[in-house]
VOTORTOR-770206 format. One record per residue: x, y, z of N, C-alpha, C, O in turn; residue number from 1; residue in three letters. Coordinates in steps of 0.02 Angstrom, whole numbers, plus 50000, padded with zeros to 5 digits. Example, Ala and Ser with C-alpha at 12.3 -4.5 7.8 and 13.67 -1.06 7.14 Angstrom:
% residues 2
SITE    nX    nY    nZ   caX   caY   caZ    cX    cY    cZ    oX    oY    oZ koldren zamar
SITE 50660 49716 50390 50615 49775 50390 50660 49835 50390 50712 49834 50423       1   Ala
SITE 50642 49888 50354 50684 49947 50357 50645 50002 50394 50670 50057 50402       2   Ser
% end
This chain:
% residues 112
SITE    nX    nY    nZ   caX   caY   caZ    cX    cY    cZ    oX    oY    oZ koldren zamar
SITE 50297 51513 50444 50310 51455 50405 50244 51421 50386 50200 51424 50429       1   Unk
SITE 50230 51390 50326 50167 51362 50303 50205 51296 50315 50264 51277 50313       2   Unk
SITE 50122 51258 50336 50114 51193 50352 50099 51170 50276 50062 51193 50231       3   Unk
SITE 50149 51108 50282 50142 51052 50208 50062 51046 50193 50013 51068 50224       4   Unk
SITE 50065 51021 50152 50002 50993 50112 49993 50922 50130 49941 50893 50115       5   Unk
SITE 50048 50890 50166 50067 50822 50154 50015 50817 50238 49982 50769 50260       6   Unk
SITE 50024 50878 50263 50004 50866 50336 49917 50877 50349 49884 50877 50402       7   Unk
SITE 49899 50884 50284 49829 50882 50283 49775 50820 50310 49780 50767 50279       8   Unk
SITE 49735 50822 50355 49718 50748 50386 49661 50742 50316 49636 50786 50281       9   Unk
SITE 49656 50664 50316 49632 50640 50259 49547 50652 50247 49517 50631 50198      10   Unk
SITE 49516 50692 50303 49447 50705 50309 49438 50747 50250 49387 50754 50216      11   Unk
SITE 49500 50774 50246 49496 50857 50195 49487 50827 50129 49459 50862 50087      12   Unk
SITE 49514 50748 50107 49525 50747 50046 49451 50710 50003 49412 50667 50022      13   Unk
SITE 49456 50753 49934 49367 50742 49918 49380 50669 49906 49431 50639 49890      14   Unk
SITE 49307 50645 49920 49291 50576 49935 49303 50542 49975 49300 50482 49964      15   Unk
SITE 49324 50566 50040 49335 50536 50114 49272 50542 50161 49224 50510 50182      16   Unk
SITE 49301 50600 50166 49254 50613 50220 49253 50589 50283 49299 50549 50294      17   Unk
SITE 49217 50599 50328 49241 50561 50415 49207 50508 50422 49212 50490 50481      18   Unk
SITE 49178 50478 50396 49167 50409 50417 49220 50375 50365 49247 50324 50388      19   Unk
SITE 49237 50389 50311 49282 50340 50279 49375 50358 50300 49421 50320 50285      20   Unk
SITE 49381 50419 50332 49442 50435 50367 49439 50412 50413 49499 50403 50424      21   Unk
SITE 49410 50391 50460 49391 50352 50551 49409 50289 50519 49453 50256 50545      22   Unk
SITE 49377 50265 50461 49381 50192 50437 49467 50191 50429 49498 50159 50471      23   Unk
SITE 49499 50219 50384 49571 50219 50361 49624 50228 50424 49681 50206 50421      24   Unk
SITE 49597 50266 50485 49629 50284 50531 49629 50230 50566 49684 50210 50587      25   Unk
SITE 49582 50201 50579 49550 50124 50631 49598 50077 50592 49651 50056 50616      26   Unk
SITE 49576 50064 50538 49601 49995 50501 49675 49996 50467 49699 49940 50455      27   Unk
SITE 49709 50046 50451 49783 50074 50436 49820 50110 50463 49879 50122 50450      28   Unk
SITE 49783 50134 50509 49828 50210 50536 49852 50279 50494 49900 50317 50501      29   Unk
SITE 49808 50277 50457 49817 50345 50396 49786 50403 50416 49724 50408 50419      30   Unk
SITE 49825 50449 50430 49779 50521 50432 49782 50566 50410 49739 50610 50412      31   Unk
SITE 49857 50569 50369 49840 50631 50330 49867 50604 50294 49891 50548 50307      32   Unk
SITE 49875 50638 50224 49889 50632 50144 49964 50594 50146 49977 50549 50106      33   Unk
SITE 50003 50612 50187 50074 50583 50163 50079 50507 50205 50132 50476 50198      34   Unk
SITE 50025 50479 50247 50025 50422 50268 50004 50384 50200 50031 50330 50187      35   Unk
SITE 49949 50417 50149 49957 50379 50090 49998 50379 50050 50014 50326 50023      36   Unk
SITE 50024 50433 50037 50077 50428 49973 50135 50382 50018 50174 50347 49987      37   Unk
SITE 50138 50383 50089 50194 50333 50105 50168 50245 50098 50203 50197 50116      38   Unk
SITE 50127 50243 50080 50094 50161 50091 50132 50136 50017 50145 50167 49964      39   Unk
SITE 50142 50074 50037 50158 50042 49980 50115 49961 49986 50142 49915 50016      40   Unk
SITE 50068 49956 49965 50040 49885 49942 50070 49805 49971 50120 49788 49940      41   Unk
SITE 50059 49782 49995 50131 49712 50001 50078 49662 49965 50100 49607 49983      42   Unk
SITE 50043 49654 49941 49984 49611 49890 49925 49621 49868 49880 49643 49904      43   Unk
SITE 49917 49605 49800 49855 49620 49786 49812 49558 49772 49822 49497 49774      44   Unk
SITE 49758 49598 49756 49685 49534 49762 49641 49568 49696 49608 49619 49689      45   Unk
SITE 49657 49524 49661 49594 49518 49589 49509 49518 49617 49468 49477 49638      46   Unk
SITE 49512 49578 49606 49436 49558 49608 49361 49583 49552 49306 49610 49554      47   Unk
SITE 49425 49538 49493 49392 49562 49438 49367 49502 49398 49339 49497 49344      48   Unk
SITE 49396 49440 49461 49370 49339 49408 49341 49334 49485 49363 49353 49539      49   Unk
SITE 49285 49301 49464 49218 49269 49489 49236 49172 49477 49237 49157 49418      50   Unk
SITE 49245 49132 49510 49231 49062 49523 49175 49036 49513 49125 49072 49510      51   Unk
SITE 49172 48969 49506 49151 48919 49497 49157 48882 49580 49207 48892 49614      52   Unk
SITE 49100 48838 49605 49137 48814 49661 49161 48746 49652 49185 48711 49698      53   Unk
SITE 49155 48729 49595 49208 48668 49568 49264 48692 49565 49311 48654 49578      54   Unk
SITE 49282 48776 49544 49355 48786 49536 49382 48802 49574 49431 48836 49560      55   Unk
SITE 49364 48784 49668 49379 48812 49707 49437 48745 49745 49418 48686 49741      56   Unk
SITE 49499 48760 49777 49544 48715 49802 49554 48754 49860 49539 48812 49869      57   Unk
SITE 49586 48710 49903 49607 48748 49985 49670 48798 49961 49684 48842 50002      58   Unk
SITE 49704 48796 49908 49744 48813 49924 49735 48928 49871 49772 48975 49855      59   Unk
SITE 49676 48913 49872 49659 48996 49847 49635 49016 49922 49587 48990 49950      60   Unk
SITE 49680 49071 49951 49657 49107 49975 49598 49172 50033 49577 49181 50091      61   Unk
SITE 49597 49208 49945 49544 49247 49957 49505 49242 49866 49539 49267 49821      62   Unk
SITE 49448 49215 49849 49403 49225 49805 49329 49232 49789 49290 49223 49836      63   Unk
SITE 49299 49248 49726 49244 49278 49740 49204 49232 49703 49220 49212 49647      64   Unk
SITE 49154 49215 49732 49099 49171 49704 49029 49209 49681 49005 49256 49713      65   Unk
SITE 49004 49186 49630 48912 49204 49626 48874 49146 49612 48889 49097 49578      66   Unk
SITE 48821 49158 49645 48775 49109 49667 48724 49116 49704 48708 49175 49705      67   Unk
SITE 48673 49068 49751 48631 49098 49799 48619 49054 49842 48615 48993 49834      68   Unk
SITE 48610 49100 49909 48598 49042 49983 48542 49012 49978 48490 49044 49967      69   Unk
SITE 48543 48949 49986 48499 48887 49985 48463 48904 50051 48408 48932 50055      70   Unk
SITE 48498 48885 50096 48465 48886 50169 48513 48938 50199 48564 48957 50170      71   Unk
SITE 48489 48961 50268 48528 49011 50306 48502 49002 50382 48449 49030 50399      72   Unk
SITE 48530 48973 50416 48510 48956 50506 48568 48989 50537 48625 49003 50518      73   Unk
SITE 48517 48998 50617 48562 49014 50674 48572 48964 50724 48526 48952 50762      74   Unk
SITE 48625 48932 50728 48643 48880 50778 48698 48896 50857 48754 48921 50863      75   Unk
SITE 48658 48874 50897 48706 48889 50949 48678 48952 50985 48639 48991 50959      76   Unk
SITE 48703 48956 51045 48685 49027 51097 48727 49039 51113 48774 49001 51126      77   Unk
SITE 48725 49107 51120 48769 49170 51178 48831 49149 51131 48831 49147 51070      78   Unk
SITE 48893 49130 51180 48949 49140 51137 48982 49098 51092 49038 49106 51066      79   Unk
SITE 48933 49039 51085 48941 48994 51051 48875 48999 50971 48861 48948 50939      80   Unk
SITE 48847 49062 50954 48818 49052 50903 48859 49076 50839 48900 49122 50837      81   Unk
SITE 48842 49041 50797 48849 49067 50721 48805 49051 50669 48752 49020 50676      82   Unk
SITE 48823 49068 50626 48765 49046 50562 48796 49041 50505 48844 49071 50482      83   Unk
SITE 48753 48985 50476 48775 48909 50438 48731 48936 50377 48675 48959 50388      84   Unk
SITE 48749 48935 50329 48708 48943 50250 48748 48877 50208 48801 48846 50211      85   Unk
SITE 48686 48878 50170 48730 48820 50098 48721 48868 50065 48677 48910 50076      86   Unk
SITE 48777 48873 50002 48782 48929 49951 48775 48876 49896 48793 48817 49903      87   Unk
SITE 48749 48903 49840 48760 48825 49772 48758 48900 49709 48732 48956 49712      88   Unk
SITE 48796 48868 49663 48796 48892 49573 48776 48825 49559 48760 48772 49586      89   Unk
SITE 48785 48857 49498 48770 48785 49453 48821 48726 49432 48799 48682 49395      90   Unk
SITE 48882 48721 49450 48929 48666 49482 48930 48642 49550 48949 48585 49564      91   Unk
SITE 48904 48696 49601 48896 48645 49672 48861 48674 49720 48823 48722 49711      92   Unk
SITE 48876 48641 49783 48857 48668 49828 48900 48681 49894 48914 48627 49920      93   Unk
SITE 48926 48737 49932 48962 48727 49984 48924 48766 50050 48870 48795 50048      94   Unk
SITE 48972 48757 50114 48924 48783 50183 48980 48852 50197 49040 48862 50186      95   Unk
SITE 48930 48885 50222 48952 48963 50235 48959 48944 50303 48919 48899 50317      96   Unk
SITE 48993 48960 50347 48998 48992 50407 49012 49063 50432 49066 49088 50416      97   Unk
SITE 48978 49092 50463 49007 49158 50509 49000 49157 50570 48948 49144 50600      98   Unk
SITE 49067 49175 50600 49069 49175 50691 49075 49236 50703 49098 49248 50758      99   Unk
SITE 49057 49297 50660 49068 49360 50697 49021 49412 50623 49003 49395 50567     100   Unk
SITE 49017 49464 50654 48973 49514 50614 48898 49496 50596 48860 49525 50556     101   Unk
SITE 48880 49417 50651 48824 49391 50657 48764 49440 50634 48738 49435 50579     102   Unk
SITE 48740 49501 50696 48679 49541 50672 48707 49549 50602 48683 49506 50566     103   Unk
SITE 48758 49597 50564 48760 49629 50492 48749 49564 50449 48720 49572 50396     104   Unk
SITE 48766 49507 50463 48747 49434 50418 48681 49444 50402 48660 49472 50351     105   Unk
SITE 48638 49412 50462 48581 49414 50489 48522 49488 50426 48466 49479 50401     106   Unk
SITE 48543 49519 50424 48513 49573 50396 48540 49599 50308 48519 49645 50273     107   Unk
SITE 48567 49574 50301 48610 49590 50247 48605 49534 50203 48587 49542 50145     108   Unk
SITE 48621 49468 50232 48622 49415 50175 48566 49348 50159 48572 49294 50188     109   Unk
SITE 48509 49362 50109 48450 49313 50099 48467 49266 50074 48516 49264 50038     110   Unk
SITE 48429 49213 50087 48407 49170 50071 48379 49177 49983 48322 49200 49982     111   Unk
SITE 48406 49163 49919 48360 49166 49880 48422 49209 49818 48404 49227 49762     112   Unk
% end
């Protein structure tokens, strides 16, 4: 008897590969091809409009801003640190916080 196609783990399929199949497996539980064709979406997210941070209200979500960090500090120790940025466009200015993925912050996001 031949094994489905459906039962193929998702490493096989081009443009995966094993670090982005470990990712899908970790974060969805997908491993082979028919865990995707079984997924169905429950919301989507535009991420094709960019804000204003005047056009920003509590009651959006998830949205995407452009702009640049003003300042960027580390406050606090051990399990009490995070880091504090002001972000500004040219309508405002607001404060960033992150309490987790600290080092990838740290290295990833300038000042400027």
């Amino acid at each position: 008897m031949f094994a489905s196609n459906l039962d193929t783990p998702l490493v096989y399929l081009k443009g995966v590969g094993p670090k982005r199949a470990e990712l899908l497996q970790k974060e969805l539980g997908f491993f082979t091809y028919e865990h995707l064709l079984q997924h169905y979406p429950f919301r989507y997210i535009d991420r094709t409009r960019f804000y204003k941070i005047n056009e920003l209200n509590p009651d959006m979500p998830l949205v995407q801003v452009i702009g640049k960090v003003v300042t960027k500090d580390i406050i606090g120790e051990k399990q009490k640190r995070r880091i504090v940025a002001k972000f500004q466009d040219e309508t405002g200015t607001m404060e960033l916080v992150w309490f987790q993925s600290l080092k990838w912050v740290e290295e990833n996001i300038y000042r400027g």
